[in-house]
C-alpha positions in Angstrom: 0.0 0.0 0.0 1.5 3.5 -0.8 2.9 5.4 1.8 3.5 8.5 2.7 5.7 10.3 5.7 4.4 13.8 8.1 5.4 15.3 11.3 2.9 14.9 13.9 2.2 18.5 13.5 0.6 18.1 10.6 -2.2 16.0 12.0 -5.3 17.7 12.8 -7.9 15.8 14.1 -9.2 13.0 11.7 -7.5 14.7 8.6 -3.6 15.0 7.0 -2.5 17.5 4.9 0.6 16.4 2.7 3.5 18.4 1.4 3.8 19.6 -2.1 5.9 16.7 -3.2 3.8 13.7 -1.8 0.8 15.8 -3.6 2.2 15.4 -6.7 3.1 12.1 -6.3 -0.5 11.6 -5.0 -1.4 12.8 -8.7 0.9 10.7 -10.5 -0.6 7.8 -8.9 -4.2 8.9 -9.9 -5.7 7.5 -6.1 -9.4 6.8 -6.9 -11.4 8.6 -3.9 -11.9 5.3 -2.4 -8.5 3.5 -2.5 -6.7 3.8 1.2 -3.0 4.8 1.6 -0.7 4.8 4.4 0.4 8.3 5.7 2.8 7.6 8.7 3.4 10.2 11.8 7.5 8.6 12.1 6.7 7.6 15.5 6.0 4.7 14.8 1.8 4.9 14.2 0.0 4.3 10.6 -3.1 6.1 9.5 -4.9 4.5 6.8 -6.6 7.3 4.8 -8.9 8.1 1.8 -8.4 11.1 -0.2 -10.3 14.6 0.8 -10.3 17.9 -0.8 -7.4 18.8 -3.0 -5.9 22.1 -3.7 -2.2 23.5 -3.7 -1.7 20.7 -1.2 -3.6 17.0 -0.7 -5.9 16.2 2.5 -5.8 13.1 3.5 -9.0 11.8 5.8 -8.2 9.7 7.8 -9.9 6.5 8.2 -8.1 4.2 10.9 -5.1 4.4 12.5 -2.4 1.3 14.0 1.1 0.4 15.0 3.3 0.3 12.5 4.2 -3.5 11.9 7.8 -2.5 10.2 9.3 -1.4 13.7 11.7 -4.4 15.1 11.5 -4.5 19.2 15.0 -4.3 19.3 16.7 -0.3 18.8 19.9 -1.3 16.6 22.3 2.1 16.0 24.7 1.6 12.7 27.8 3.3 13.4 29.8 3.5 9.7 32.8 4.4 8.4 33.3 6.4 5.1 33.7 4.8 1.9 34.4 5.6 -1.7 31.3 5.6 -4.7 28.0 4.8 -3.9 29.0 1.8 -1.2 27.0 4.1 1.7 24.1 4.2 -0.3 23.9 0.4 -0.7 24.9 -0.3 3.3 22.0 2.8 4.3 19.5 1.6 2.2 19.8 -2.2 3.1 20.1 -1.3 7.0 16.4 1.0 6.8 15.2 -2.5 5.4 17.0 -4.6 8.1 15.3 -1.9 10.5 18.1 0.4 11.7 17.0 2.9 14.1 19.7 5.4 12.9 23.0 5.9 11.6 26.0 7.5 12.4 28.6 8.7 9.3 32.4 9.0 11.1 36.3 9.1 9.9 38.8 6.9 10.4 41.9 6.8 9.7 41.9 4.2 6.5 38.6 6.0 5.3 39.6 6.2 1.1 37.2 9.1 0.8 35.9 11.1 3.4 33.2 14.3 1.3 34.3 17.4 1.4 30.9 18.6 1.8 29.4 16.2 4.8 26.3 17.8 4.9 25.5 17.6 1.5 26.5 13.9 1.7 24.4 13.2 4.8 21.3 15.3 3.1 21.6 12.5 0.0 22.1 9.5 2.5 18.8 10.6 4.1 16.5 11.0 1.4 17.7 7.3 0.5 16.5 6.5 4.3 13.6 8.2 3.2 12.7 6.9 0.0 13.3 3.1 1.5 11.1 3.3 4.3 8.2 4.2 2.2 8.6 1.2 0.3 9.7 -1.1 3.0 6.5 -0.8 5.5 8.8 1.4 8.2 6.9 3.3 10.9 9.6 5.7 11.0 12.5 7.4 9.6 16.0 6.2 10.3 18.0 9.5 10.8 21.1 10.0 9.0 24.1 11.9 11.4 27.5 12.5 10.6 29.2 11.4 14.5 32.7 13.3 13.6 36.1 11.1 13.6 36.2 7.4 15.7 37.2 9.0 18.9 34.3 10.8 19.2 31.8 8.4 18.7 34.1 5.6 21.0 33.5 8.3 23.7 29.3 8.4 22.8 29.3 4.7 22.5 31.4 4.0 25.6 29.1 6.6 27.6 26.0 4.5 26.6 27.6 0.9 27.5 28.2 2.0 31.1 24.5 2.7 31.4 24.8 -1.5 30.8 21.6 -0.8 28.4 23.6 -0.6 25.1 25.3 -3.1 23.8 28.2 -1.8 21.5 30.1 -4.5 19.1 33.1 -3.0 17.0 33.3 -5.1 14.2 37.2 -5.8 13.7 38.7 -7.8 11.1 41.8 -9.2 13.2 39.2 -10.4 15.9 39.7 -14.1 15.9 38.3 -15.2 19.7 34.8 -13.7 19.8 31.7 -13.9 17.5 28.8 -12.0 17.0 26.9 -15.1 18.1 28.6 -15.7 20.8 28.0 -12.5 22.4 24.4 -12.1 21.2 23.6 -15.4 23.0 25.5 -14.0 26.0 23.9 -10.5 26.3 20.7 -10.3 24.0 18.2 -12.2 24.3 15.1 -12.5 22.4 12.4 -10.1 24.0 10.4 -13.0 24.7 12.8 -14.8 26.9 14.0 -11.6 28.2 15.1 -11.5 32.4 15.2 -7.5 32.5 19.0 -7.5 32.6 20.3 -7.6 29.2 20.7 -4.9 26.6 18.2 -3.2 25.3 19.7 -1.3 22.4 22.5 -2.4 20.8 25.3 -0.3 18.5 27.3 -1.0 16.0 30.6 0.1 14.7 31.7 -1.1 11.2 34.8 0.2 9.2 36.1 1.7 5.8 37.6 -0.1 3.2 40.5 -0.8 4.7 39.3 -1.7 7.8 40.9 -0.3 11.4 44.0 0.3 12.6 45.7 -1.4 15.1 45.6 1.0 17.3 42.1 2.4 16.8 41.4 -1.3 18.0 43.5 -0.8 21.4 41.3 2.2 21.7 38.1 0.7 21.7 39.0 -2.1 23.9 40.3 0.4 26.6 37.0 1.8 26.7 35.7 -1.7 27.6 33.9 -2.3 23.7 34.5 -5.8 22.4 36.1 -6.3 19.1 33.9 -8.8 18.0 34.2 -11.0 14.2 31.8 -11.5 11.7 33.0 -14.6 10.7 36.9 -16.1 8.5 35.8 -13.8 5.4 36.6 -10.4 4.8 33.4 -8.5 3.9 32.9 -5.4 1.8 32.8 -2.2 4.1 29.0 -1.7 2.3 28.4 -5.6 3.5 29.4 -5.6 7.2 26.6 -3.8 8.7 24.4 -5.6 6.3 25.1 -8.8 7.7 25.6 -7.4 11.5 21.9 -6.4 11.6 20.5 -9.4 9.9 22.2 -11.2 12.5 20.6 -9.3 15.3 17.4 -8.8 13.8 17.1 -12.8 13.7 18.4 -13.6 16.9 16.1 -11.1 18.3 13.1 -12.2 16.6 12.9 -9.6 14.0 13.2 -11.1 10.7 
């Protein structure tokens, strides 16, 4: 069913009113004045609506309203690294579909190409979060941040593991002991088994191209983050966080 996204301010009462764009689009789709569509608040709540009047901008009516049924129970944070071409627009595309929460842009030191305009990169990368969770059923809108260099989001991540809430897992390809299912079946349960004491969020910290230094490792373990493997293969840097939250989102019950 089509859907379309609006702040919560633009809900009054039982009607919508959509933005210029999604009007047109409503046009180009020629919606018969009975055929229900989706307009979502991005908190997670679907109204299914029926066209009303139309002028400079489309009214929806709204008909019902639900939870969203795209929204995993589990809050997953995608922290990734720069890369070269379009790789970030594969990995943030496939991670709104895996049901990211949000994602986090930062520079390391093996980063091949870091933009010279980041906003204008981030902008792009969100419209792609955008345009995917239309199509992929999403009750909201993954936001797309840019988090600065590694340091600085070791320092956010670090902050939120202490809270013993947020599990962090720094993907590292010289990790040769622990597993991402090892430590998922040690500290994530599936929220129908859960005891109240494991994590509730978890984050994720994948790299560039050339993966992470040695020392960027030593850093993160300081703070107390597990290096963790994804396995004897070297992925793509676009493939890592792929497979990381298809891996969560199973073990949690999600896929």
């Amino acid at each position: 069913m089509t859907r379309f996204f609006v702040t919560p301010q633009d809900i009054f009462d039982n009607t919508i009113r959509l933005c210029a764009e999604d009007t047109k689009h409503v046009r180009t789709l020629r919606l018969r004045p009975d055929e229900t569509f989706i307009v979502c608040d991005g908190t997670g709540i679907d109204y299914i609506c029926i066209l009303g009047e139309r002028d400079s901008n489309t009214v929806a009516e709204i008909v019902d309203k639900q939870p969203s049924i795209g929204e995993p129970t589990i809050k997953c944070s995608a922290y990734m690294a720069y890369s070269k071409g379009d790789r970030l627009d594969f990995a943030v595309q496939k991670s709104v579909e895996l049901g990211v929460h949000e994602i986090i842009l930062f520079e390391s030191e093996r980063c091949v190409a870091v933009p010279k305009d980041i906003p204008k990169k981030v902008s792009r990368l969100q419209r792609i979060a955008l345009e995917t969770a239309k199509l992929c059923n999403r009750g909201i809108v993954p936001k797309v941040t840019s988090g600065g260099k590694l340091i600085d989001v070791i320092d956010k991540v670090s902050t939120e593991s202490a809270q013993n809430t947020n599990l962090v897992l720094f993907f590292y390809e010289c990790e040769n002991r622990l597993n991402i299912r090892n430590i998922l079946e040690q500290r994530l349960l599936p929220p129908f088994e859960c005891k109240g004491c494991e994590a509730k969020s978890v984050s994720i910290i994948t790299g560039p191209e050339g993966g992470f230094e040695p020392h960027e490792a030593e850093l993160v373990m300081s703070k107390d983050i597990p290096t963790v493997s994804l396995g004897t293969r070297i992925l793509r840097s676009e493939t890592a966080p792929v497979i990381a939250l298809a891996t969560i989102m199973y073990h949690t019950g999600n896929l």
